[in-house]
C-alpha positions as CSV (number, residue, x, y, z in Angstrom):
1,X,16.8,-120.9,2.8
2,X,17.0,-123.9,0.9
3,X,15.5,-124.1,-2.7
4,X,13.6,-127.3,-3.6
5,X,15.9,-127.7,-6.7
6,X,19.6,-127.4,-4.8
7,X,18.4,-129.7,-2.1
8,X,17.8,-132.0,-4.5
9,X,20.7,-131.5,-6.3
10,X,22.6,-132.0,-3.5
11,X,21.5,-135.5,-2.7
12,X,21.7,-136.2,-6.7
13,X,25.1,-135.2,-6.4
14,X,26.9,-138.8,-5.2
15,X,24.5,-141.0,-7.1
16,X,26.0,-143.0,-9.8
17,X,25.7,-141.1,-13.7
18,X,23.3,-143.4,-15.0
19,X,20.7,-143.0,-11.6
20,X,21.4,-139.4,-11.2
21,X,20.6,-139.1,-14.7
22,X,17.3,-141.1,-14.2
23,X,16.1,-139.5,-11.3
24,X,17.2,-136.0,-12.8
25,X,15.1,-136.7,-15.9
26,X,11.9,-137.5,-13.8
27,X,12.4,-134.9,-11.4
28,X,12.3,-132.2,-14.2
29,X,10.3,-129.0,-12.5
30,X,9.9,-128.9,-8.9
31,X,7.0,-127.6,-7.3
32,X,6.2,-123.8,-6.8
33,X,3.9,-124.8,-4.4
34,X,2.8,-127.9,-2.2
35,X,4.9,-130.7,-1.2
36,X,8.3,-131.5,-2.4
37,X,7.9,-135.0,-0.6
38,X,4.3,-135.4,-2.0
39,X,5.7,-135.1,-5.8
40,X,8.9,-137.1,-4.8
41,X,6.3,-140.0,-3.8
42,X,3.8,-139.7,-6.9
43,X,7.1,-139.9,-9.1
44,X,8.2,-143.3,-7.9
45,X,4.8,-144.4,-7.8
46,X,4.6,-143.9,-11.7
47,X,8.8,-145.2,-11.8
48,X,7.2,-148.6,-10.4
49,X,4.0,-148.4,-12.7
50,X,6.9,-148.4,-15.4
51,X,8.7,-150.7,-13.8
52,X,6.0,-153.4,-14.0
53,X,5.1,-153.7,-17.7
54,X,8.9,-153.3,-18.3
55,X,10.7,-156.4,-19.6
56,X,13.6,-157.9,-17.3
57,X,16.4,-155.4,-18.3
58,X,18.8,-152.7,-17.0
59,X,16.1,-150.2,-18.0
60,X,14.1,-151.4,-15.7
61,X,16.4,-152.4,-13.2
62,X,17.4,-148.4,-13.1
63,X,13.9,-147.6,-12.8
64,X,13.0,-149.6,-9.5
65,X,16.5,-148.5,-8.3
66,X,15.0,-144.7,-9.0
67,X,12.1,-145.2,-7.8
68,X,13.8,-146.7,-4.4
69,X,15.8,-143.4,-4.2
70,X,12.6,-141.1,-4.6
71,X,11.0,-143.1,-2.2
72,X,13.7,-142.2,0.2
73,X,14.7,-138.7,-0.7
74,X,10.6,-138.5,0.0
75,X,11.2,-139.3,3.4
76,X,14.0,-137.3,4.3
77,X,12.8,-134.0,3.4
78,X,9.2,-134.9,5.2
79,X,11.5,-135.5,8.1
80,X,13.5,-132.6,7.4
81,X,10.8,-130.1,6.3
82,X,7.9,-131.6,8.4
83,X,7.5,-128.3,10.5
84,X,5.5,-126.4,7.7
85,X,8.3,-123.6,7.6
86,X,8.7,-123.2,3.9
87,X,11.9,-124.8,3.3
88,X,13.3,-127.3,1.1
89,X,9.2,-127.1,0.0
C-alpha cells in the first residue's frame, strides 16, 4: 500500500529544487483522512489566490507554476485512487 506522503514524494522527486521546494512547503501534512486529491485542489486554489495580489515576479511565477502542478498531481491520483480502496488516500 501506498502512503499519501511517498506518493507524493515520488512525483516531487523530478521537479526542479525551487518547485519541489514550493510545493513541499504547501503540501506540509497530508490527510489522515478524506481526499488526497480534494486537499491537492484546495491548495492550488489558495497558490492562485496568492498568485493574484502577488506582484509580477519569480515569486509569483513559482506560485502559478505550483499551483499548475497541484492541479495535476490532483488529477492523477483521482484517476489513480478513484475506486474508493484506501490507497494513495
Amino acid at each position: 500500500m501506498t502512503t499519501p506522503q511517498q506518493w507524493l514524494a515520488k512525483r516531487f522527486a523530478s521537479a526542479p529544487p525551487s518547485l519541489r521546494e514550493c510545493l513541499e512547503s504547501v503540501v506540509v501534512h497530508t490527510p489522515t483522512e478524506g481526499s488526497l486529491g480534494a486537499l491537492l485542489r484546495e491548495r492550488a486554489e489558495r497558490l492562485l489566490r496568492d498568485a493574484t495580489t502577488g506582484a509580477a515576479d519569480r515569486e509569483t511565477a513559482l506560485k502559478l507554476l505550483a499551483a499548475d502542478a497541484l492541479i495535476t498531481l490532483a488529477c492523477e491520483h483521482d484517476a489513480t485512487f478513484d475506486s474508493g480502496d484506501g490507497d494513495g488516500r
